[in-house]
C-alpha positions in Angstrom: 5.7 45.7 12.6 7.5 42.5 11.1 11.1 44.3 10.9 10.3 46.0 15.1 9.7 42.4 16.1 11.9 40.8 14.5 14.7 43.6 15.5 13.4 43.1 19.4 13.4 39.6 19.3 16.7 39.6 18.1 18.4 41.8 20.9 16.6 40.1 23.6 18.7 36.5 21.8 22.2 38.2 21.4 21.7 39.8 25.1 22.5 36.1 26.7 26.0 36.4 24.8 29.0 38.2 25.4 28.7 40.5 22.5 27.6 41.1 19.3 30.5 40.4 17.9 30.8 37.4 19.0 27.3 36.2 17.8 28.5 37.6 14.2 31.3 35.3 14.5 29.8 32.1 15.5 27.0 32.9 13.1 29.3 34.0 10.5 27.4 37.1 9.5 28.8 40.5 8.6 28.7 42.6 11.9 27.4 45.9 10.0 24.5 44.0 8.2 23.5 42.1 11.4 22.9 46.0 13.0 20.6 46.3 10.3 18.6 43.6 11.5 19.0 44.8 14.8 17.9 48.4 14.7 14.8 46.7 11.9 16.2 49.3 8.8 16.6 45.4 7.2 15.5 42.4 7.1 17.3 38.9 6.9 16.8 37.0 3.8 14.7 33.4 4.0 18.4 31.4 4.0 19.5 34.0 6.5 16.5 33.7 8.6 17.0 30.5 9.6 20.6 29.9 10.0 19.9 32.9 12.6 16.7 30.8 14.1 19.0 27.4 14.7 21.7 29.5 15.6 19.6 30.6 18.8 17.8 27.8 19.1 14.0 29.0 18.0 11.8 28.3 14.9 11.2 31.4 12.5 7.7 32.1 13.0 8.6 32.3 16.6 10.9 35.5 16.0 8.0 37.5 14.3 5.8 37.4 17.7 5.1 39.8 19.4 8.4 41.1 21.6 6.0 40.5 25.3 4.6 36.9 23.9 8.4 36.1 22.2 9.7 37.1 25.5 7.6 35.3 27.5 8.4 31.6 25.6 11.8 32.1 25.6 12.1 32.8 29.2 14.4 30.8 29.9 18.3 31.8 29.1 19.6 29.8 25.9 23.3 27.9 26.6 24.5 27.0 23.7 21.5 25.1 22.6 21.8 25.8 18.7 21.6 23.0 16.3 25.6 24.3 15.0 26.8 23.4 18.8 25.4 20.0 18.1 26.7 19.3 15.0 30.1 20.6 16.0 30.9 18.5 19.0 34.0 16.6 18.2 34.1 12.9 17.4 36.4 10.1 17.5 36.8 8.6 13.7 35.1 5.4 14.9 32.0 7.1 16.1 32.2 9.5 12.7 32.2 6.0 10.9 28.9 4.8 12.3 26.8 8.4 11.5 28.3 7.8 7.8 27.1 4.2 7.9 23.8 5.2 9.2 22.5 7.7 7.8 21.9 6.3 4.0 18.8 3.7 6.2 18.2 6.6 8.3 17.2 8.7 5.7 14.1 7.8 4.8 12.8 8.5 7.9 13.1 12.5 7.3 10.2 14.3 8.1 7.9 15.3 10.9 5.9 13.4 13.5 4.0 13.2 16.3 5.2 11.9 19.5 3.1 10.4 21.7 3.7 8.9 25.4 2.3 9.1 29.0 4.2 11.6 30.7 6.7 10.9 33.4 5.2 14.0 35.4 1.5 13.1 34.9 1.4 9.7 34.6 -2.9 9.7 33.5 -2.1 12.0 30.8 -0.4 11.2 27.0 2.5 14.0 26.2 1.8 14.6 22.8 5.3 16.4 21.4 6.7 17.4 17.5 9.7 15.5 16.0 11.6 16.5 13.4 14.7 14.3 11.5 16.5 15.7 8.9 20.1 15.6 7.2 22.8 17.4 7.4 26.5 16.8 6.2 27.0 13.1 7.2 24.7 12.9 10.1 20.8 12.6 10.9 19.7 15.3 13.2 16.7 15.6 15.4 14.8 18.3 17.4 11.8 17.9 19.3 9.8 20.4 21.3 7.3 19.5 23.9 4.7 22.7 25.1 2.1 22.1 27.7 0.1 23.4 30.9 1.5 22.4 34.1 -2.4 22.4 36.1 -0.3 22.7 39.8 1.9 25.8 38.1 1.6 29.4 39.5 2.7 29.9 35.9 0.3 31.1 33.5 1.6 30.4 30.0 3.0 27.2 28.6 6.0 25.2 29.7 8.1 25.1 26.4 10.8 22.2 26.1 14.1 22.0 23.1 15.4 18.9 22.3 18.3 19.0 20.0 20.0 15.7 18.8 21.1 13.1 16.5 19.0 9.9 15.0 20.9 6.5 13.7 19.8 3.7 12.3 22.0 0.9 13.1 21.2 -3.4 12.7 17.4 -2.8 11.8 16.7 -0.6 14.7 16.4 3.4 15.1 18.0 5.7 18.1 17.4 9.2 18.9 19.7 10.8 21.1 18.8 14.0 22.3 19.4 16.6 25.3 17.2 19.5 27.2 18.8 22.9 25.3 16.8 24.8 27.2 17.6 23.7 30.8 20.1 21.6 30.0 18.7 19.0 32.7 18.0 16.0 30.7 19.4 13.6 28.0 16.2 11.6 26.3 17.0 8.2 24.5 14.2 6.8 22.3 14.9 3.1 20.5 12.1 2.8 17.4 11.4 -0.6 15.8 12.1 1.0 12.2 8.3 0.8 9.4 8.4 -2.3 7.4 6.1 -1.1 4.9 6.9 0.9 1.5 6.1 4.3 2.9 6.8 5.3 7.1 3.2 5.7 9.4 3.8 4.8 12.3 7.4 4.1 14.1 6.6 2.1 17.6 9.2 2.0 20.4 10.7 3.0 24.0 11.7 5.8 25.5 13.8 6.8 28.3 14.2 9.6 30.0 13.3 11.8 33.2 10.4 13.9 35.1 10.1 17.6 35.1 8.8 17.7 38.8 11.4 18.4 41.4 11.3 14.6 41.9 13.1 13.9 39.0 12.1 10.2 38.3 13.9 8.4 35.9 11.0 7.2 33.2 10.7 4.6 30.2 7.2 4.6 28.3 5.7 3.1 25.3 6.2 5.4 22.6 4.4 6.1 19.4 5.6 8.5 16.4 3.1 9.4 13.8 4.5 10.6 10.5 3.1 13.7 9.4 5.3 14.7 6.2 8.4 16.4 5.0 6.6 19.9 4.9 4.0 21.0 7.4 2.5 23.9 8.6 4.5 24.0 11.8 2.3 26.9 13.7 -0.3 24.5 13.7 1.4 21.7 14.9 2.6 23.4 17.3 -1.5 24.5 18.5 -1.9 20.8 18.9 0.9 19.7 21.3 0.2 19.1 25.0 -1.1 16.9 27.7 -4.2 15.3 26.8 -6.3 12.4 28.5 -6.7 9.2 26.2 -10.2 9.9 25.1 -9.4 13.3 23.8 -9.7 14.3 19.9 -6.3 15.3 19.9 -5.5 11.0 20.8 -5.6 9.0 17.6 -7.4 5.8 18.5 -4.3 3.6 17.1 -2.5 5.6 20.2 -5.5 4.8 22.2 -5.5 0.9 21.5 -2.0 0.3 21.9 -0.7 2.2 24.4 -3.1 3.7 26.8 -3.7 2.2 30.2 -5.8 -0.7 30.6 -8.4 -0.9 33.6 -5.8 -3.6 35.2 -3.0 -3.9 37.8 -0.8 -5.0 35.7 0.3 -2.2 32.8 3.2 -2.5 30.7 2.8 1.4 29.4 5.1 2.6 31.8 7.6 1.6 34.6 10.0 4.3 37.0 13.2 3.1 38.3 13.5 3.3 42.2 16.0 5.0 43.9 18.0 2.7 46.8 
């Protein structure tokens, strides 16, 4: 069953691209052993497996679901999304110069985390999202994928969002640059006072970016990032993300008691820019 989902999953990716071959290319896979993977008579090795997975833009334990469910959370059409189109754009040599000079700081800040903010959609409810920062040549990359309900939705699974990005650490302060891979409708900024202590907790900061809804409001939040580790089990992180109110178990009371909305007028949480 592994090798037939895998095998589906697979076609239904490479069908948003011109060919095969040109997948093979970009992926730099040998075209006759990629069929194998394709028709399921093989199956790609761990290494393999996830080049393939940041290739397209997906996690690996989401290529062994089920081809309905698979198709059904990647419904929308990848562009270019992969984590090698991001680390390929072309820099100038003076912005090349500050990844180098950041990332030895930014290093230490590798890992996974919770995310958690009020959402720019619902503003009564925390977004609770995944983070990821990790290295790669001389830069500090980021992903971060958001998966909630949408209660005023006629659709009836989850809304999945991709960030893909980069993370600097530059005159005591972090930034994590990111954009929407799947929509490509968004480019999230997120400034993080960086931890003073010996090992990394908590990161506390702002972040700015823009509503789902057709309105499109232009957001900045209070945001909290909860370190989890360098190794996690990511299906299960991945159960806990969402849109939760502030008294919900899934709301760690540190979250709760510093950035949750007060019973008051006056709430520094969140502000929304107005349009003239």
């Amino acid at each position: 069953m592994t090798e037939a989902a895998i095998a589906e999953n697979l076609k239904l990716l490479t069908s948003y691209y011109k060919s095969v071959a040109e997948v093979c290319r970009r992926l730099d896979i040998n075209r006759q052993q990629f069929n194998k993977y394709l028709n399921g008579s093989s199956m790609p090795s761990r290494h393999t497996l996830q080049r393939i997975c940041n290739f397209f833009g997906v996690e690996d334990y989401e290529l062994l679901l089920p081809p309905d469910e698979f198709r059904e959370l990647v419904s929308l059409k990848p562009r270019r999304g992969s984590l090698e189109a991001v680390s390929n754009v072309p820099l100038t040599e003076h912005v090349d110069s500050v990844f180098a000079a950041s990332r030895s700081d930014a290093e230490r800040y590798a890992g996974y985390y919770f995310a958690y903010r009020y959402s720019y959609s619902d503003t009564n409810m925390l977004q609770k999202s995944l983070v990821s920062f990790w290295q790669e040549d001389d830069r500090m990359l980021s992903k971060r994928m958001e998966r909630f309900h949408e209660p005023d939705s006629d659709e009836s699974g989850p809304f999945l969002c991709k960030y893909l990005g980069y993370l600097l650490f530059l005159h005591d302060r972090l930034y994590v640059i990111e954009y929407d891979t799947l929509k490509r409708e968004e480019i999230s900024q997120t400034v993080l006072y960086p931890g003073n202590r010996n090992r990394v907790t908590w990161l506390s900061g702002l972040n700015l970016g823009v509503s789902t809804r057709d309105d499109r409001r232009i957001g900045c939040g209070r945001v909290l990032y909860q370190y989890l580790g360098r190794e996690i089990n990511l299906k299960r992180a991945v159960n806990h993300l969402g849109k939760f109110h502030a008294n919900s178990d899934e709301v760690p009371q540190k979250v709760s008691d510093t950035i949750c909305k007060p019973d008051s007028e006056i709430w520094s949480g969140m502000m929304f820019a107005l349009p003239l």
